[in-house]
N, C-alpha and C positions, 0 to 999 in steps of 0.2 A: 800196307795198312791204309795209307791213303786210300787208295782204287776201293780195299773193304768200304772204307767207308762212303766215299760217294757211293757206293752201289745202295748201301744202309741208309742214304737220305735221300736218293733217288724212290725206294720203292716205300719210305714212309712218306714221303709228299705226295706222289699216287694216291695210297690208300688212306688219308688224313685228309678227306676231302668232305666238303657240307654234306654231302649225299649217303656216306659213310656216319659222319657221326652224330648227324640228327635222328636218326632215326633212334639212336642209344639215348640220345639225352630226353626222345619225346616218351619211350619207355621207360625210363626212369623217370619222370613225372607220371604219366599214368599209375605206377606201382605206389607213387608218393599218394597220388590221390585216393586210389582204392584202401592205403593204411590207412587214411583219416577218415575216410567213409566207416571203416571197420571200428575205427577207434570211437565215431559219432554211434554208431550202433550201442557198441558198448555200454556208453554212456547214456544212452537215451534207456537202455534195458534197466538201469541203475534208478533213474525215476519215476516216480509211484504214479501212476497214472490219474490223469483227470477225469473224475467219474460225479455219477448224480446217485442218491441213494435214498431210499423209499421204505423204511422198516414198519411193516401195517400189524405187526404181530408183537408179541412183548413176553413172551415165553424165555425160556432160559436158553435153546438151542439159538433161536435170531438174535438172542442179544449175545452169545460167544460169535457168532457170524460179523457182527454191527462192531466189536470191539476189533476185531482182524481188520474192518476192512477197512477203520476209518484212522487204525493205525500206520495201515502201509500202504495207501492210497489218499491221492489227495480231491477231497469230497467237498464239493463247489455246489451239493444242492443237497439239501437234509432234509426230509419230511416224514409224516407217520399215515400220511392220508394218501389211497392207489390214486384217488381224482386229483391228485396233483402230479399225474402224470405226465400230462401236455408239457405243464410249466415245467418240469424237470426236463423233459427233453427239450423245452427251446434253451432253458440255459446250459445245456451241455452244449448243443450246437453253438450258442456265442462264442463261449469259454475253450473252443474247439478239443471239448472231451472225447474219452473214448464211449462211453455206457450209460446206463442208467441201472443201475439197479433196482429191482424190487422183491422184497420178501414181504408175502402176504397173508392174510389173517389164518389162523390156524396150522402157519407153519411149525413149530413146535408141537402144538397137539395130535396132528398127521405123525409126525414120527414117534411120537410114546403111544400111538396107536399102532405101531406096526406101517405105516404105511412110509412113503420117500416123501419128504416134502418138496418144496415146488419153490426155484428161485428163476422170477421173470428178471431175462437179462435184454436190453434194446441197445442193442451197439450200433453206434453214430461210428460209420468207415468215413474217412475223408479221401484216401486215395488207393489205390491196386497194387503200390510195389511193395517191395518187402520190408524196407524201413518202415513201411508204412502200419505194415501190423504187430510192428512192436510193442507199442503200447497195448494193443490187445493180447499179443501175446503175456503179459507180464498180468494182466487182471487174468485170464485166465490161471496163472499161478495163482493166485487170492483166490478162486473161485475151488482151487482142488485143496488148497490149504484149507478152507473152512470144512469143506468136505470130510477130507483126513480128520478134520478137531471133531468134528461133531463124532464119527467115528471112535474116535479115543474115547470122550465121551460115554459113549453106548456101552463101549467091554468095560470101562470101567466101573461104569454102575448095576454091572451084574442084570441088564433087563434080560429080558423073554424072546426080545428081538430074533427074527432068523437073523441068520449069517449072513445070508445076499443082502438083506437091507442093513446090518452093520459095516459091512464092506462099502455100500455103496449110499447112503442116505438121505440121498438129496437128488434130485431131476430136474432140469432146464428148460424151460420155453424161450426160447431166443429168436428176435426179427434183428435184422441186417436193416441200418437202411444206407444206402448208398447209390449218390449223386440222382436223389431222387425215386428212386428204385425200393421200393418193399420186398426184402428177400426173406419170407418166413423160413424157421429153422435150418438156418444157414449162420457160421462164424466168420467174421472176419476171415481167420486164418485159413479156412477153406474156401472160400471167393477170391482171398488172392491168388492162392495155390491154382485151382482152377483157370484163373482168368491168365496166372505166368504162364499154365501149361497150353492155352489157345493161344497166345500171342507170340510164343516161344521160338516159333517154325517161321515164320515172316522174317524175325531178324538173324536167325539164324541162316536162309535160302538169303536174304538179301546180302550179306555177308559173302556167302560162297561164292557167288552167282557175279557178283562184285570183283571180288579178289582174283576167280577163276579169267573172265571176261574182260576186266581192266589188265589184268596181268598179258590176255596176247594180242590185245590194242597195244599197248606198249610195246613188248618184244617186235610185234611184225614192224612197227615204225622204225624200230632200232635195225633189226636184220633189213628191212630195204636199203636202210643207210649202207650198214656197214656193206652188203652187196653191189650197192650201186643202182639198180631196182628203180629208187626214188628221182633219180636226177633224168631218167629215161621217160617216166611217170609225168614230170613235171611238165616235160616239152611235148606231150603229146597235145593236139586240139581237143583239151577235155578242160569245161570250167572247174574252176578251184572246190568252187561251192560243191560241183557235181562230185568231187575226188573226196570231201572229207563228209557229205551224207552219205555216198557207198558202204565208205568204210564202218561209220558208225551204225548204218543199218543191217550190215552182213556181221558183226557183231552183238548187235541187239537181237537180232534173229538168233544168234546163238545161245547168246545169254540166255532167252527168255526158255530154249530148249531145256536147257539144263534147269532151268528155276523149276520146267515141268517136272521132271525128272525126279528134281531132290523134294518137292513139296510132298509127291506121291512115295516118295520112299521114308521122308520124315514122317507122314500120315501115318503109316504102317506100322513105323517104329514105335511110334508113338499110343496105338493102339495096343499095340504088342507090348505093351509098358504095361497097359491099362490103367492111363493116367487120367482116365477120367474122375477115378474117387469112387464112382457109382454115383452121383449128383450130376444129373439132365441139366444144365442151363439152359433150354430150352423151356423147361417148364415154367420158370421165372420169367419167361419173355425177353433172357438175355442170347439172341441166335442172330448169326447173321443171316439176310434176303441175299436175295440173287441178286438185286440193284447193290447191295453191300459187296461181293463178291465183286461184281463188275468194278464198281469203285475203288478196292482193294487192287483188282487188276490194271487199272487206270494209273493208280501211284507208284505200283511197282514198274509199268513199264516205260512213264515219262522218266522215274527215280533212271531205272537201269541208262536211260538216253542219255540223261545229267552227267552220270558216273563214268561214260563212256566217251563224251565228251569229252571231261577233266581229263580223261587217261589218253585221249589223242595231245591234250594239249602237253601235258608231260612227256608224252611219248617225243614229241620235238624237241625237247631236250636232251633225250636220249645220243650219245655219240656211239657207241655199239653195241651188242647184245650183252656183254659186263653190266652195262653202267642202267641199263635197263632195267636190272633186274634192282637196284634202290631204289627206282623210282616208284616203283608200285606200292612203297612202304606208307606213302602219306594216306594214298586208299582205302589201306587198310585198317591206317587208326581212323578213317576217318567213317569204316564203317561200323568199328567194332566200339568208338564211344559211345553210341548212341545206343546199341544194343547193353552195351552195360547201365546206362544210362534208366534208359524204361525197364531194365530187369528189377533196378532197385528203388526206383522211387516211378511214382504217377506224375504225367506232365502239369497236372491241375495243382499239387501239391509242391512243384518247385519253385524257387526262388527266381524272381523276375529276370535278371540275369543269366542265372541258369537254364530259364525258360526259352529267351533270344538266341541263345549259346545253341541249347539245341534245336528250336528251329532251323536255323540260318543252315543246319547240315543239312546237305536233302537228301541223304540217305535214313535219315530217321523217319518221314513223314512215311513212307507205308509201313513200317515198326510199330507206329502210334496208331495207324491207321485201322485195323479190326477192333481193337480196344475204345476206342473212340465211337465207330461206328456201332456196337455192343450197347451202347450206352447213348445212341440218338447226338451226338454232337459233331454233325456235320459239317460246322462250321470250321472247325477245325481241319478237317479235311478236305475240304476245297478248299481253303485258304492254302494249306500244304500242294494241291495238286495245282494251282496257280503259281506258286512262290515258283516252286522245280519247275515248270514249263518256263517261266521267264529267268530260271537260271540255265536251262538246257539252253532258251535262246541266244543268251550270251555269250556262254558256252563256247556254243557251235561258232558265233561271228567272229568273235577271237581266234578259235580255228584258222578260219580260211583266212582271217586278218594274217597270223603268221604264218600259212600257205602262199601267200603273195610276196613274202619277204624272205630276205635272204638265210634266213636262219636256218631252215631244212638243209639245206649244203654247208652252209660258210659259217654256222652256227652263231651267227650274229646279226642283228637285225640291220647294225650299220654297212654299206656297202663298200668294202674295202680289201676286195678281193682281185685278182686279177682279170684282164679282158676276157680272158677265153670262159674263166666258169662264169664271170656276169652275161656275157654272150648266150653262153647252154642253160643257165636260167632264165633269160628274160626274149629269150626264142615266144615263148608262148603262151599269155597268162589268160 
């Protein structure tokens, strides 16, 4: 029984190792995180949104409309005049509303004439992720509720009405305006959907391309080890610097193959979906140029050098093709928050801290990067393609800082190994 048991503390000391159980404890904080995200959702859906509202009409149908809205929404601008429109929309922009409202003269009299009346809606979007259009989502429930009432309405009072305008009794004029941008008849909830489904492919390819590319920087560091390979490497008259841009350039080459590869096969799928809506963004003047494109190409391939970097720098940690394969795991959350990140909320739209948070990864900045550039905010994107070049160049001098040192062999930086391997490393640096 003894023998059982050392064998039983021998192989849970093995596998009971940082490498081993961070990666459990970092996925179980992400899952914690995403509940409260869900649970924030929830509750944000639970609150009547902040709206401005405009009743120019005084008929019986806008005032059933005026009583819904001002009951389950909270109405931060009241007026009866359209030329108080302006003002309605600056104070919803203060008050950081979602709409404005307005129902205008002869609404009521349009529909006891047969016709649909006409409710001007102006949605003030603050951000592109999907938190973000909850609030609109929820005034759009107000908007089908009044709908539905005026409907009940109609059959109830035995009019002459067709059927299609009982059914359906009302029509919308709606402008979008977002981060400056006039998007006439367009919702919220279709500009995000659209703008998730162009942005989508970027963090997705960055992800793969990441995971795929970090993951055999890693392995080959590990497998030279455990062959021997590396210590043969070491002593050859080749400078340090020259052995760890090889590496990361015959990898980055690789990467960037496959990034072609999966962008052209996302594209296809993605058409194949026909996830455009049928809504040109183009039209709106929201399309990326060619200097956009190059830019986009610019962040993805300093991003991919960064990333490939870090995973040499890991990869030295690696003692053989086992222990290898945990190390790739920090790459991975480190690619895949950021993409969760910009799927649900807008960079413009987070919190200061959260803002830092995700900058400082630099697998985020070409994720933000078409989205940004969509919307004229360059700034932001050369600031991202600066930060990643002076994190790639770190990076990299960390590299070759622990290429010079013992740790590639003797897996420690302090030198306390015997003559013969200090000898076959320090042959030739």
């Amino acid at each position: 029984m003894s023998a059982l048991g050392n064998i039983i503390r021998k192989e849970m000391k093995e596998l009971l190792t940082p490498a081993t159980i961070l990666p459990i404890v970092v996925v179980a904080l992400i899952f914690g995180s995403m509940g409260g995200v869900i649970q924030g959702i929830q509750e944000e859906a639970l609150e009547p949104p902040v709206i401005g509202f405009i009743n120019a009409d005084g008929g019986n149908f806008s005032t059933s409309a005026s009583t819904i809205i001002t009951t389950y929404a909270d109405v931060v601008f009241n007026a009866t005049d359209i030329a108080e429109k302006q003002s309605g929309l600056d104070t919803i922009k203060q008050k950081d509303g979602v709409a404005l409202i307005i129902i205008p003269a002869n609404f009521s009299e349009d529909i006891q004439q047969g016709k649909q009346g006409t409710i001007e809606i102006y949605w003030i979007m603050q951000g592109a992720g999907l938190m973000d259009a909850i609030s609109s989502d929820v005034l759009e429930q107000l908007i089908r509720t009044i709908n539905n009432n005026i409907s009940r309405e109609l059959i109830q009072g035995n009019t002459t009405a067709n059927a299609t305008l009982m059914l359906n009794p009302t029509m919308r004029n709606e402008v979008t305006y977002f981060k400056d941008v006039e998007l006439p008849g367009l919702t919220p909830g279709i500009i995000v959907g659209l703008l998730s489904q162009q942005s989508m492919l970027i963090p997705i390819v960055m992800m793969m391309i990441i995971i795929m590319a970090g993951s055999m920087v890693i392995s080959s560091m590990a497998m030279e080890k455990e062959n021997k390979t590396l210590e043969t490497l070491l002593t050859l008259p080749v400078k340090r610097t020259s052995i760890v841009t090889g590496k990361i350039v015959a990898s980055a080459v690789i990467g960037l193959m496959l990034a072609v590869i999966y962008m052209i096969g996302m594209s296809y799928y993605f058409q194949g979906l026909g996830m455009s809506g049928g809504v040109n963004l183009a039209e709106y003047g929201l399309v990326l140029t060619s200097q956009d494109f190059i830019l986009v190409g610019i962040s993805l391939f300093i991003t991919l050098i960064a990333g490939l970097s870090l995973c040499m720098l890991l990869g030295t940690f690696a003692k053989n093709y086992k222990s290898a394969q945990t190390l790739t795991f920090p790459i991975t959350m480190f690619a895949m928050i950021p993409m969760f990140i910009t799927m649900f909320a807008d960079f413009d739209t987070l919190p200061l801290a959260v803002k830092g948070f995700l900058f400082a990864i630099p697998f985020s900045h070409p994720m933000m990067a078409p989205r940004a550039l969509m919307f004229n905010d360059y700034l932001l994107v050369f600031g991202g393609i600066a930060y990643v070049t002076i994190f790639a160049i770190v990076t990299i001098a960390i590299v070759v800082w622990v290429f010079k040192t013992d740790r590639l062999l003797t897996g420690s930086i302090k030198k306390k190994q015997t003559k013969g391997v200090k000898s076959l490393f320090m042959k030739r640096r």
